[in-house]
C-alpha positions as YAML, in Angstrom:
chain: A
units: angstrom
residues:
- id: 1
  name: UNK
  ca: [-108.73, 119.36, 54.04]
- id: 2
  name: UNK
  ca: [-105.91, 118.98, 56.87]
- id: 3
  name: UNK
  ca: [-103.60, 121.37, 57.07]
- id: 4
  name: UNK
  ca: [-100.12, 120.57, 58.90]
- id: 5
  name: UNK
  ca: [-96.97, 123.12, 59.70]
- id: 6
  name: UNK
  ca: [-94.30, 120.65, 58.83]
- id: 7
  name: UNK
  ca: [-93.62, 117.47, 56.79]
- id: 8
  name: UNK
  ca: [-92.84, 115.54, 60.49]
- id: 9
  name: UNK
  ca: [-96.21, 116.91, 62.05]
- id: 10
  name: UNK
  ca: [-98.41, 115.70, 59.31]
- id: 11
  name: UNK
  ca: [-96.10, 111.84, 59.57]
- id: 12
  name: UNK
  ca: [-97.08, 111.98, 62.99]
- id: 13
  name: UNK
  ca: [-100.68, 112.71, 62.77]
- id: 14
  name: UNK
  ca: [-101.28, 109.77, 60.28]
- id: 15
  name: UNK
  ca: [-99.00, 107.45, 62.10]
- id: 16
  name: UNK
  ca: [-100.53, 108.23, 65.44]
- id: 17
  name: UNK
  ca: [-104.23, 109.55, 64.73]
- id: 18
  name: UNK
  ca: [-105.71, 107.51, 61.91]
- id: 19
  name: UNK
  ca: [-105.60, 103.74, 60.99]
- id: 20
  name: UNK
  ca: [-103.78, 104.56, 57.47]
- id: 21
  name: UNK
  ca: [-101.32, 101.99, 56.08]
- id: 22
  name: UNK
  ca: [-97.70, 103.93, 55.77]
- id: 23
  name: UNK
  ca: [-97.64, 102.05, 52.26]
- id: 24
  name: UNK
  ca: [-93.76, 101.98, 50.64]
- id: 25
  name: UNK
  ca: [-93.60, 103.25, 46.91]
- id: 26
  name: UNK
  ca: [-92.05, 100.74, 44.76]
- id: 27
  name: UNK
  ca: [-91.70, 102.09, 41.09]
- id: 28
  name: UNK
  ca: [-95.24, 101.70, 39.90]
- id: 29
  name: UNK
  ca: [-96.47, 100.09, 43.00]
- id: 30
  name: UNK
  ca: [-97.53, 100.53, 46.52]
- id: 31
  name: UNK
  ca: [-96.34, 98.22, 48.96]
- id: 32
  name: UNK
  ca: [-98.09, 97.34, 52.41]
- id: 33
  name: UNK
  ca: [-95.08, 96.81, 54.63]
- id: 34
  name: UNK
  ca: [-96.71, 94.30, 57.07]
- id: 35
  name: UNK
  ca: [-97.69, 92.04, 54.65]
- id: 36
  name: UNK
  ca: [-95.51, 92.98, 51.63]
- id: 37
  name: UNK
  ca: [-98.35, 92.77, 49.55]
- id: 38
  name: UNK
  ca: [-98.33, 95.08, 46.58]
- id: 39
  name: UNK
  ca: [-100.94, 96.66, 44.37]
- id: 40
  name: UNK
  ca: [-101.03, 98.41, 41.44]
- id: 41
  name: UNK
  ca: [-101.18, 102.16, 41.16]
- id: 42
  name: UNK
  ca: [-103.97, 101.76, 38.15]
- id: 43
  name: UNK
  ca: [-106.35, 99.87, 40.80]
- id: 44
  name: UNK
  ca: [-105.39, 102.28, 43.28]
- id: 45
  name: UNK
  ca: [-107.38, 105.80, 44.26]
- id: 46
  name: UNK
  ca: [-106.04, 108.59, 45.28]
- id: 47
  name: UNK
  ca: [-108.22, 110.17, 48.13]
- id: 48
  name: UNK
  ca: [-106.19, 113.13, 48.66]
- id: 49
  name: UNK
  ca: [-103.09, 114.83, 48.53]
- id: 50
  name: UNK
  ca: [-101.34, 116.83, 50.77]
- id: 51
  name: UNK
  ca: [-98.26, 119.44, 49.34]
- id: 52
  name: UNK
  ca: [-95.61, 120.07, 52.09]
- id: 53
  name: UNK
  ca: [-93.58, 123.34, 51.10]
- id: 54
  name: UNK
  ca: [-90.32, 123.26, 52.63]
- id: 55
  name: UNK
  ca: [-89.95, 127.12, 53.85]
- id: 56
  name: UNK
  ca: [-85.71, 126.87, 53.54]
- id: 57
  name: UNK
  ca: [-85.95, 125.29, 49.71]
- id: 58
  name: UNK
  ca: [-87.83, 126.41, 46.91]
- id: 59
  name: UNK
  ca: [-87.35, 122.99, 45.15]
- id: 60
  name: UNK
  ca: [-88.02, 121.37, 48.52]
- id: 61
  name: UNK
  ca: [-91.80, 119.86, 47.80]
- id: 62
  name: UNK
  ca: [-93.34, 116.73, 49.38]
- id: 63
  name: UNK
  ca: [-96.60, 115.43, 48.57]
- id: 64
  name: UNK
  ca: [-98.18, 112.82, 51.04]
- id: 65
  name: UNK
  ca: [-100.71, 111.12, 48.82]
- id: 66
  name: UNK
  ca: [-103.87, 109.54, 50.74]
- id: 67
  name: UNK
  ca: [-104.88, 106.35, 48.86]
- id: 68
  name: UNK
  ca: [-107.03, 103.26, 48.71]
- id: 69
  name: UNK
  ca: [-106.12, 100.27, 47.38]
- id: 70
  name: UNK
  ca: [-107.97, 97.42, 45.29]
- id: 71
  name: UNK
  ca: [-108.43, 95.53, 48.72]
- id: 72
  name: UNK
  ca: [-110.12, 98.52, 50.26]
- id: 73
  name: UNK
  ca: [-107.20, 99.18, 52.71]
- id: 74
  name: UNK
  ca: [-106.74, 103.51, 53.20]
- id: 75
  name: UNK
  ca: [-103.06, 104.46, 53.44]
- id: 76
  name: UNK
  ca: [-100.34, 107.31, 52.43]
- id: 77
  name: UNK
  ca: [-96.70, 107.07, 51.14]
- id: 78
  name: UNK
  ca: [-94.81, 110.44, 50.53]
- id: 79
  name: UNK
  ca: [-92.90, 111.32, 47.73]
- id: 80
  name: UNK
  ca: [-91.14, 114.57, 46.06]
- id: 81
  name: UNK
  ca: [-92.94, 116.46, 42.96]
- id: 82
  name: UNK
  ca: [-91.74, 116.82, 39.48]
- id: 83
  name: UNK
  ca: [-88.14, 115.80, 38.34]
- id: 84
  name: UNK
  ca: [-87.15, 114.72, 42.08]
- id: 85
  name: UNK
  ca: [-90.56, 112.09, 42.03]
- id: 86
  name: UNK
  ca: [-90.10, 108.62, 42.91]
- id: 87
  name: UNK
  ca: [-93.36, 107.69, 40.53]
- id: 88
  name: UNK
  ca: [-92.13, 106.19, 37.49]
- id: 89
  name: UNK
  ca: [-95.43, 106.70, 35.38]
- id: 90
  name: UNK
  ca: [-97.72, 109.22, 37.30]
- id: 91
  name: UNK
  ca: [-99.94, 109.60, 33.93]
- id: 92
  name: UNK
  ca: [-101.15, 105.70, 34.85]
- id: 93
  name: UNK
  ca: [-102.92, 107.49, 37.61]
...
């Protein structure tokens, strides 16, 4: 499992070090932001996720979720945990 310091250092390792897809979250669906293609969370896997503590905020917790899609493509979006997500239906997944 990776292990980063910051929020920023583990963006920068996937946008710089791997071939991942920075997908967009759009309600219930992730968005490839070349193509604008979107797929559906329910045909989607999660591979992995990452939980980024912020040190200054208790509440402050990011989770950069490492997914493949229906079309085989491996990417990662980022989102907040509990009340502050951005998923709309996390129990699909």
């Amino acid at each position: 499992m990776l292990r980063f310091s910051s929020l920023l250092q583990a963006v920068e390792y996937f946008r710089t070090e791997t071939d991942y897809v920075p997908f967009n979250l759009k309600g219930d669906a992730i968005e490839h932001p070349d193509t604008l293609e979107t797929f559906s969370m329910v045909n989607s896997e999660i591979i992995d996720s990452i939980k980024m503590e912020a040190s200054s905020d208790a509440d402050g917790v990011s989770l950069i979720h490492i997914v493949k899609v229906d079309d085989g493509t491996i990417g990662y979006f980022i989102d907040a945990s509990g009340i502050y997500s951005s998923l709309e239906h996390p129990e699909k997944w």
